[in-house]
C-alpha positions in Angstrom: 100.7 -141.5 148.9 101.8 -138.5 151.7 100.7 -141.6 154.1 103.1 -143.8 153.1 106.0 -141.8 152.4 106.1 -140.5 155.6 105.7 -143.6 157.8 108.3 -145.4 155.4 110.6 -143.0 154.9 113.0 -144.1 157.9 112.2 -147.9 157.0 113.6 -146.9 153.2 116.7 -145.4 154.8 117.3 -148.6 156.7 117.1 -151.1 153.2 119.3 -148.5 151.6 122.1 -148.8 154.6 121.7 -152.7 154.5 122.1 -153.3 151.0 124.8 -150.7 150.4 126.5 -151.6 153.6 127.0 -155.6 152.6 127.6 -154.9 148.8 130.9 -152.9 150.5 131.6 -156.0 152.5 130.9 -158.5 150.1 132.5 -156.7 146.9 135.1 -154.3 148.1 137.0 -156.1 149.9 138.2 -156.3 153.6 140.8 -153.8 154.0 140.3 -150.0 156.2 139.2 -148.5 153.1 135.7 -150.3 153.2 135.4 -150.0 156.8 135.5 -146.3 156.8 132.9 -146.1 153.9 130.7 -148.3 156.3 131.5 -146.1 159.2 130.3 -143.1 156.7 127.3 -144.7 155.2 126.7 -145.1 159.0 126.5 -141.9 159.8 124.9 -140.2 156.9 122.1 -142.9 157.3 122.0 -141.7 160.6 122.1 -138.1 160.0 119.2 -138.4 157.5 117.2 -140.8 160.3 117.5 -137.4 162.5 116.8 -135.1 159.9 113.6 -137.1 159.4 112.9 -136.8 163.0 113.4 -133.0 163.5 111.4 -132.9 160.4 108.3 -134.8 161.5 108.4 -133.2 165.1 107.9 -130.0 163.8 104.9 -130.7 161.4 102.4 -129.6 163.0 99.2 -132.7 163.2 95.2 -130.9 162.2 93.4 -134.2 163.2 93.8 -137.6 165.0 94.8 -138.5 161.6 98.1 -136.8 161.4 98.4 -137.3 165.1 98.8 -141.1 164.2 100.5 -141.0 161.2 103.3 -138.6 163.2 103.8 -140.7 166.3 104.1 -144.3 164.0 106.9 -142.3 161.6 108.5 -141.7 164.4 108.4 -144.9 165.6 109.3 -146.1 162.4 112.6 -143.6 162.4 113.3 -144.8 166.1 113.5 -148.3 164.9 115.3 -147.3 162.0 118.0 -145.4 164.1 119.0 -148.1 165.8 119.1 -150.9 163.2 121.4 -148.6 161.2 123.9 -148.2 164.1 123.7 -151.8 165.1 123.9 -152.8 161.5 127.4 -150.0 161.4 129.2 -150.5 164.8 130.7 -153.6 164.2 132.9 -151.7 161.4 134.5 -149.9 164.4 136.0 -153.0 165.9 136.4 -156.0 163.1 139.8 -155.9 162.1 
């Protein structure tokens, strides 16, 4: 179960961002209130993408095991970094 939390943790945070980011847009309406709650989800997504990260780094691997498991999370929370600001930049420019 460790296994899978930790290699799906930044894939998790990326669902959580799309599906809160379009219920905004779809149900909220259009107007700069939304678009700043995007712009927020977008960077506390983020920050927890980095917390992951800083998290991970310094866990220290005891076999190849770990060695994997730490280099495809961190994959994983590369990936996931930049899906969430791709899927959160546009709300800087769309009127």
């Amino acid at each position: 179960m460790k296994t899978w939390l930790i290699l799906l943790c930044g894939l998790v945070l990326w669902a959580v961002h799309f599906f809160v980011a379009y219920f905004i847009g779809e149900f909220i309406g259009e107007t700069q209130g939304p678009r700043i709650a995007v712009l927020g989800l977008t960077l506390l997504c983020l920050a927890g993408v980095a917390a992951l990260g800083v998290l991970l780094r310094s866990m220290r691997p005891e076999d190849d095991h770990d060695r994997w498991r730490r280099s495809a999370a961190l994959g994983t929370l590369a990936i996931s970094f930049v899906a969430i600001f791709w899927q959160g930049f546009p709300a800087l420019f769309v009127p």
